[in-house]
C-alpha positions in Angstrom: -10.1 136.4 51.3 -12.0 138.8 49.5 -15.0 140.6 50.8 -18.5 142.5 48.2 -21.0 144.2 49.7 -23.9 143.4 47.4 -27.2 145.8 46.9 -29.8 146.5 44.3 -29.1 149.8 42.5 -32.1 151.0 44.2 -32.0 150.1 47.9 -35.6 152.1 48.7 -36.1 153.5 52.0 -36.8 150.1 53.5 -34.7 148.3 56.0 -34.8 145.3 58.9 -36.2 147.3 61.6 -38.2 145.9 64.8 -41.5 145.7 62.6 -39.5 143.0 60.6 -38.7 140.2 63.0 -36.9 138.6 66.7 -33.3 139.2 65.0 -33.8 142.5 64.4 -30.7 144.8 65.1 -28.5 141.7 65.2 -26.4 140.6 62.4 -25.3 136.6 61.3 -22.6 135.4 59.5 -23.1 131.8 58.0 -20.5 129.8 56.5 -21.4 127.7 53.3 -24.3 130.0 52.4 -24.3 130.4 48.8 -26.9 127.4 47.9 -28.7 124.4 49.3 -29.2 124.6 52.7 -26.8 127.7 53.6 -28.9 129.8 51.1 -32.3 128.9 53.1 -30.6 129.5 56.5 -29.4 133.2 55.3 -32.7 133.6 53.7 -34.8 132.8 56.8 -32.1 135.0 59.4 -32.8 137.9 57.0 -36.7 137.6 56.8 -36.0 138.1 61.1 -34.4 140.9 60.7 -30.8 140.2 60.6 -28.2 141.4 58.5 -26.7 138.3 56.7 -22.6 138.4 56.5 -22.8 135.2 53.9 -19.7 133.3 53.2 -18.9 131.3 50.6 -15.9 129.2 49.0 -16.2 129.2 45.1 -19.8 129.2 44.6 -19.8 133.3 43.5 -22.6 133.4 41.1 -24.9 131.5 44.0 -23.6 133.8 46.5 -24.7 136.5 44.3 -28.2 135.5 43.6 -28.5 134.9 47.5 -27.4 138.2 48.3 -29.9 139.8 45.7 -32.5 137.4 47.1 -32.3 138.8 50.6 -31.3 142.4 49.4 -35.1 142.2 47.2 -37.0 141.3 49.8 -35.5 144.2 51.8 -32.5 142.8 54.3 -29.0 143.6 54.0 -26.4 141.3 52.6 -22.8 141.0 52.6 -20.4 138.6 50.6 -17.4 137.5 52.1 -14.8 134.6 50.3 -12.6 132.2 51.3 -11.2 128.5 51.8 -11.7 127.3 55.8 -9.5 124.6 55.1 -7.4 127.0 55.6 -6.5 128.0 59.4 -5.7 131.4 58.7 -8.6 132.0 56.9 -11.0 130.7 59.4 -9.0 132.9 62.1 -9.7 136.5 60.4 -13.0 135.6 59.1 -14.8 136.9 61.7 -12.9 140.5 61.9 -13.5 140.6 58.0 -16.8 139.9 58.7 -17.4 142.9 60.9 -15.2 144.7 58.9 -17.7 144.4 56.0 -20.8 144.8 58.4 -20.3 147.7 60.2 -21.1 145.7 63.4 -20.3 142.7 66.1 -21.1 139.4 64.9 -23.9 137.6 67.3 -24.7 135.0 65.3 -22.9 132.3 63.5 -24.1 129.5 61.9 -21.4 126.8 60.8 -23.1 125.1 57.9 -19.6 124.8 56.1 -18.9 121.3 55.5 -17.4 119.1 53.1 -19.0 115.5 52.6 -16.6 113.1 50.8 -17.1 109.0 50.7 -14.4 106.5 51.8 -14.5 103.6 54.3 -11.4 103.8 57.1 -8.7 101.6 55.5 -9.5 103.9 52.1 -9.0 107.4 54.3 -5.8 109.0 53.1 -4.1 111.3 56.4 -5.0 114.4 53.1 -8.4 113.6 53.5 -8.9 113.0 57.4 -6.9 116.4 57.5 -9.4 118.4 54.9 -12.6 116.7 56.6 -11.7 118.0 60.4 -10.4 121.0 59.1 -13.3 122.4 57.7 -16.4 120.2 59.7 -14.6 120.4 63.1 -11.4 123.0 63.4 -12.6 126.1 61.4 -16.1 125.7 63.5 -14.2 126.2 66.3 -11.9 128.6 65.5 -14.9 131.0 64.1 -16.9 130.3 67.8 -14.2 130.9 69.6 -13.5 134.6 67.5 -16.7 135.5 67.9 -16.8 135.7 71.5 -13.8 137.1 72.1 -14.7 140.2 69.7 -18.3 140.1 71.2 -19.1 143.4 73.0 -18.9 143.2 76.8 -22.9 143.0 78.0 -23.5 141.6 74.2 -24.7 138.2 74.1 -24.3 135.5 71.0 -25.3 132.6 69.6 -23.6 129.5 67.8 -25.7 127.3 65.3 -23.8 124.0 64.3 -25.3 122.2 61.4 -24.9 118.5 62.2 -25.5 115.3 60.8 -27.3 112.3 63.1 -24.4 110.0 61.9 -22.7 112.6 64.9 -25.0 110.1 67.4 -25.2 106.9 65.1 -21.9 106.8 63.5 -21.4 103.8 60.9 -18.0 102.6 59.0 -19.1 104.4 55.6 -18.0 107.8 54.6 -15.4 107.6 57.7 -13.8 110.7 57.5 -16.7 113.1 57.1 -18.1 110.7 60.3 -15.8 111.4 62.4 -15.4 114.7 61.9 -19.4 115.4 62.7 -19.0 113.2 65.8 -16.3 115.7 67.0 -18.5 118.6 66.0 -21.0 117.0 68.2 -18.8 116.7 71.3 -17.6 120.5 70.4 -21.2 121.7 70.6 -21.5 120.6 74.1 -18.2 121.7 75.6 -18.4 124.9 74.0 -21.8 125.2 75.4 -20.4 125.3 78.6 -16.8 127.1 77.9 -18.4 129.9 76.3 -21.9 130.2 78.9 -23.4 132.5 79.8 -23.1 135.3 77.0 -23.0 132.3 74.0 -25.2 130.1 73.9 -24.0 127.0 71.8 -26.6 124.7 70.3 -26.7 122.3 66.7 -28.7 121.1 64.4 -28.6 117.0 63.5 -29.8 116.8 60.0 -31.3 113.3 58.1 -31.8 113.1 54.6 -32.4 116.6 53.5 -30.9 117.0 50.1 -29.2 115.0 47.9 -25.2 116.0 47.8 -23.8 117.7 44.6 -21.5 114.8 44.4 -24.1 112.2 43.5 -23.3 110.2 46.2 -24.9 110.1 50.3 -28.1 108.2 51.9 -30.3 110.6 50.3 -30.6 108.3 47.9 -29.7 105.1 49.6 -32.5 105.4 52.4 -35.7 104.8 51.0 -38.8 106.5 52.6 -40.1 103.6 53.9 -36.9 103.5 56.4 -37.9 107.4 57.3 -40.5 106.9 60.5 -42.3 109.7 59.3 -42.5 108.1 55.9 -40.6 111.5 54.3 -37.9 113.4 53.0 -36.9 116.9 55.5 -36.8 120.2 53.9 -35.1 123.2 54.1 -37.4 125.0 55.2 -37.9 122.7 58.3 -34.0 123.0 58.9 -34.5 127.1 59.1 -37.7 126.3 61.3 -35.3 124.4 63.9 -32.6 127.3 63.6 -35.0 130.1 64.3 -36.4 128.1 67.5 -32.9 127.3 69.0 -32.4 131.7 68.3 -35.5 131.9 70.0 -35.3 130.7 73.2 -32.5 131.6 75.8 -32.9 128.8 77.9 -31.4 126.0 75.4 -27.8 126.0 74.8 -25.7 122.7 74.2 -28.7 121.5 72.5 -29.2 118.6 69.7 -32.3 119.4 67.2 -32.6 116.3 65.3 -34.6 117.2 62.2 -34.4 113.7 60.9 -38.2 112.2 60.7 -37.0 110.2 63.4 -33.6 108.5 62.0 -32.0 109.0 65.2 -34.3 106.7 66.7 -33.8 103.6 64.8 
């Protein structure tokens, strides 16, 4: 694991301060957050005021940009490396994390995840292993860190990013299924386990992007299937994180940000 601290040569006098945003004084880690959807979820924490502690696997020059991104527009950033398919790994990530930072970690967002294809008589026990150890065990493990580091009197929060195949699981892409079905019963136990300093709640995402692997209903599910007739964003994702932050009376929580998939 390997940990950068990334800022412009020139850091100004400017810095997250109340002025800035609801998450000022607070500082995120989020797992995945180099590109895609992880990169808009750091970005948006930041623009609240939080420092970002962003984690990534192998996408270093993304996790750069990212960093610089936030660090421009006046946040802090720090870079931290490493595999969570490995249990070790996900088990010191936390401590690295506020190592690096200077501070407690209060929020995590587990947007980690690995999407691979495969129907159940297909599923090697390797690939059932990777899927649930990076979509469901490394999620827990980094929930269940965070709140036993958190301060006494501090309180936290726990963003999971889901997928609505977690309430309308199908045969396709098994492994990956099942592993967001458990993430979905984790949600809600830890919700309760961890109450009342964390607050546990996830997000249930449709067709947002379409995967760097060329495959996924992105671009199976045509629009016209969508009951809002579109394709989700990004920045609509971030919009559901900030209001689940926002609020202290939701925990164990589903935000479907789907257009309505979860209906059908």
């Amino acid at each position: 694991m390997t940990i950068d601290h990334i800022r412009p040569a020139d850091e100004g006098p400017y810095r997250p301060g109340p002025e800035r945003g609801f998450l000022a004084g607070r500082t995120a880690l989020v797992t995945g957050g180099a590109k895609r959807i992880g990169r808009a979820l750091a970005l948006a924490l930041a623009g609240e005021g939080a420092a970002v502690v962003l984690h990534y696997r192998g996408s270093e020059a993304d996790a750069r940009e990212t960093a610089a991104a936030i660090e421009d527009r006046g946040g802090v950033c720090l870079l931290v490396a490493g595999d969570l398919a490995d249990a070790e790994v996900a088990e010191e990530l936390v401590a690295v994390a506020e190592t690096a930072a200077g501070a407690s970690i209060d929020i995590l967002v587990n947007n980690a995840s690995i999407f691979g294809p495969g129907e159940a008589l297909d599923t090697s026990t390797g690939t059932w292993d990777l899927h649930h150890a990076v979509n469901l065990r490394a999620p827990f493990i980094l929930a269940r860190e965070m709140a036993r580091r958190l301060p006494a009197g501090r309180t936290g929060d726990v963003i999971n990013l889901n997928d609505i195949r977690a309430l309308k699981p199908g045969s396709d892409h098994f492994p990956y299924t099942i592993s967001k079905v458990g993430l979905h019963g984790l949600t809600r136990s830890l919700a309760l386990a961890l109450a009342p300093h964390v607050r546990v709640n996830e997000l249930l995402l449709g067709s947002i992007l379409p995967p760097d692997s060329g495959y996924g209903d992105y671009v199976h599910t045509p629009v016209q299937e969508i009951p809002t007739r579109r394709f989700d964003t990004p920045v609509e994702v971030c919009r559901g994180m900030l209001a689940l932050l926002a609020n202290p009376a939701m925990t164990g929580q589903s935000l479907c940000i789907d257009g309505g998939r979860h209906l059908l």
